[in-house]
N, C-alpha and C positions, 0 to 999 in steps of 0.2 A: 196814288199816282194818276195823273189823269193822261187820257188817251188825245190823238190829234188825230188830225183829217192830214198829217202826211202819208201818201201814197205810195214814192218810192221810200229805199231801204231796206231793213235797219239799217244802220251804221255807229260805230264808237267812234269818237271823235277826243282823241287823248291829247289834251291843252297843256303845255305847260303856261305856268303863273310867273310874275313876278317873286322874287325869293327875298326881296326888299322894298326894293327905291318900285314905286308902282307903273314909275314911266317905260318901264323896259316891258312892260305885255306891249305884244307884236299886235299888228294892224290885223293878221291873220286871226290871230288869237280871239282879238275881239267881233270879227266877224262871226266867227264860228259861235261863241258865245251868243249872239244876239240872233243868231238862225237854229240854233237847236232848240228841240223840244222840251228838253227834260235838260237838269247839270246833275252829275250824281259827283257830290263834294263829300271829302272828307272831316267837316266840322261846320256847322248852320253859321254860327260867327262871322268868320274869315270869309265866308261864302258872300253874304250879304252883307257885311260890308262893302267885298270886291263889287260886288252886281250894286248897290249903293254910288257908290265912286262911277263906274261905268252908265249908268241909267240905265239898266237891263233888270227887267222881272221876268223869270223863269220858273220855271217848279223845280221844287229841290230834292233831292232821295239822300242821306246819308248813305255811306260807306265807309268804314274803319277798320280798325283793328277788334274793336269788339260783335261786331257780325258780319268781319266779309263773306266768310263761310255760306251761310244761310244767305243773303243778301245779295251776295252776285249770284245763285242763280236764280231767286225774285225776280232781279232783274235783266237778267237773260230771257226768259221766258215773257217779261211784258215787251222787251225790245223784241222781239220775235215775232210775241201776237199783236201788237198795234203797229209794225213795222216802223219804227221811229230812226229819229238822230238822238243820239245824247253826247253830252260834254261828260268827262271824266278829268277831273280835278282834284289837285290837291292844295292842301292850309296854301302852301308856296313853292313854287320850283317844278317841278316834272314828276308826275303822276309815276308809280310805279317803283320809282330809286328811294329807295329808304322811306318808303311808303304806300300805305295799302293799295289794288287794284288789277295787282297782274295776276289774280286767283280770275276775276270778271273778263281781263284780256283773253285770258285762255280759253274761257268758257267761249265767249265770241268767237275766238279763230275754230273752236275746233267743230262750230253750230254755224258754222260762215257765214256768220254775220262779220264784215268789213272792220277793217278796225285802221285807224289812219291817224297819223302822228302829226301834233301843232306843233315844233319845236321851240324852246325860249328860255329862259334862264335856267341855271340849275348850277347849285354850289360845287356840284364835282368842278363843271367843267370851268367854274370861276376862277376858283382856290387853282387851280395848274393854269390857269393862263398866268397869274399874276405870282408864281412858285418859285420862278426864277429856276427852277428843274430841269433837264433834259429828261424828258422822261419819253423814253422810246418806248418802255415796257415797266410797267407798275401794278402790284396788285393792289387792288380793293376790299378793304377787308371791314369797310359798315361799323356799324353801330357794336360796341362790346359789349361784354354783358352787366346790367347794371349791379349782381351782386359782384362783391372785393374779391373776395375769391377765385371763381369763375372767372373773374378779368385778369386777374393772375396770371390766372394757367392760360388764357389764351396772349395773355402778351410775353408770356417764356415759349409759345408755338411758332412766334413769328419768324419770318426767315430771313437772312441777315443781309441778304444778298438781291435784293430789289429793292425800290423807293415803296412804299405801304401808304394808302391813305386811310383813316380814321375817320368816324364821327363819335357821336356824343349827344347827351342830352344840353343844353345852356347851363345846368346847374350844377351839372358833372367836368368841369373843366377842372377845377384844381385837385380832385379826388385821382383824376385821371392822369397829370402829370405826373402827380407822385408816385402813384405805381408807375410809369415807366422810366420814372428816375430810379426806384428800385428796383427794375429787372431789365434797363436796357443802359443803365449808365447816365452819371450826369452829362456825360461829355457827347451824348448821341445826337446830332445834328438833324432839326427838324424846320417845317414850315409848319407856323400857327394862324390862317385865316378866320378871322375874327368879323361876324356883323357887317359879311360882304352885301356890298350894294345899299347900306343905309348908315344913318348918322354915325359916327364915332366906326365905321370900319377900319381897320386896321390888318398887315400882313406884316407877320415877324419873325423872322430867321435866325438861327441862332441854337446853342444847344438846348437841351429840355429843361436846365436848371436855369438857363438863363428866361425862355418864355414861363415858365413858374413865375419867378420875380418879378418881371414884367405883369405878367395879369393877374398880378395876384389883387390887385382892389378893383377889378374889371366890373363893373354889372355883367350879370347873365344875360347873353346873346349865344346865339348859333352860329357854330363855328368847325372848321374844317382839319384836321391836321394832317401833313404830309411828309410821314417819317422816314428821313431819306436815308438809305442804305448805308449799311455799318462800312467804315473806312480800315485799312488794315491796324492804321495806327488805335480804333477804338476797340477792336479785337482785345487788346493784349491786358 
């Protein structure tokens, strides 16, 4: 990591990215980006590509699922001693939501060093604008678990009586329908957002045996689901 001649500080500075289509990073976004010190991204890739596309050269620090542990507080302690700014990012969408970083947020607020939010795309809040849902009140219940099983038993814990949002890995889409054709009924009425904000997006309503069918020849994209509350009539 190299150090800077910034003075005041530290501060996080938490970006969200485009989650697609690259034209939705915010003017803010990319300010912030081109005045920080340091970008601590979750993948060198996607990283430099983005700072590629933008014409911005930054130093880069990984953060992930495989060292945030050890790595945020690395990097706690160099934000501290050379008083800097950093970017905190992720592949795409909002640092922190189904995504590694809020172990380093913490560490920041509770070492007060400043921690300040870019706002800008993010698939939750896509997938419900375009839901067609009234959704006063929704739980969120992330990523399942990738073994069969374990997804099982957490998709016979769910509760029948609020709208549920789902994710998934791209390649886990049809594994996923079918278990919850088999533990929540064909006839369970969902939203399927599909590859929001880039080529071939797609949102499709309908029950779960009907989105199966439908994507069943899909390429792998990332996708959202929004399985709306069981009705009396799928009770019985």
């Amino acid at each position: 990591m190299e150090k800077s001649s910034t003075i005041s500080g530290p501060e996080l500075l938490v970006v969200a990215l485009p989650i697609g289509d690259p034209r939705d990073i915010t003017v803010r976004a990319r300010q912030v980006l081109e005045s920080v010190d340091l970008i601590i991204c979750e993948e060198l890739k996607p990283a430099l590509r983005l700072l590629k596309r933008l014409d911005i050269k930054k130093p880069l620090e990984l953060l992930n699922e495989h060292n945030e542990e050890d790595k945020s507080r690395e990097l706690l302690f160099f934000l501290l001693q050379n008083r800097i700014k950093a970017a905190l990012v992720a592949d795409a969408g909002t640092p922190g939501f189904a995504d590694p970083g809020s172990k380093l947020v913490d560490l920041c607020q509770q070492n007060g060093i400043r921690v300040t939010p870019v706002p800008g795309a993010c698939s939750l809040t896509a997938a419900l604008m375009v839901s067609g849902v009234k959704l006063d009140n929704f739980l969120y219940r992330g990523f399942l678990s990738a073994n069969k099983e374990t997804r099982i038993s957490q998709l016979k814990g769910l509760p029948r009586n609020i709208d549920i949002v789902l994710l998934d890995a791209p390649y886990r889409l049809q594994p996923l329908l079918s278990d919850m054709i088999k533990i929540l009924g064909y006839n369970r009425q969902a939203v399927l957002a599909y590859k929001l904000t880039c080529p071939g997006e797609k949102v499709i309503t309908g029950s779960i045996s009907d989105l199966q069918k439908i994507s069943a020849d899909w390429d792998k994209g990332e996708f959202v689901i929004i399985l709306k509350k069981a009705e009396d009539r799928q009770r019985k």
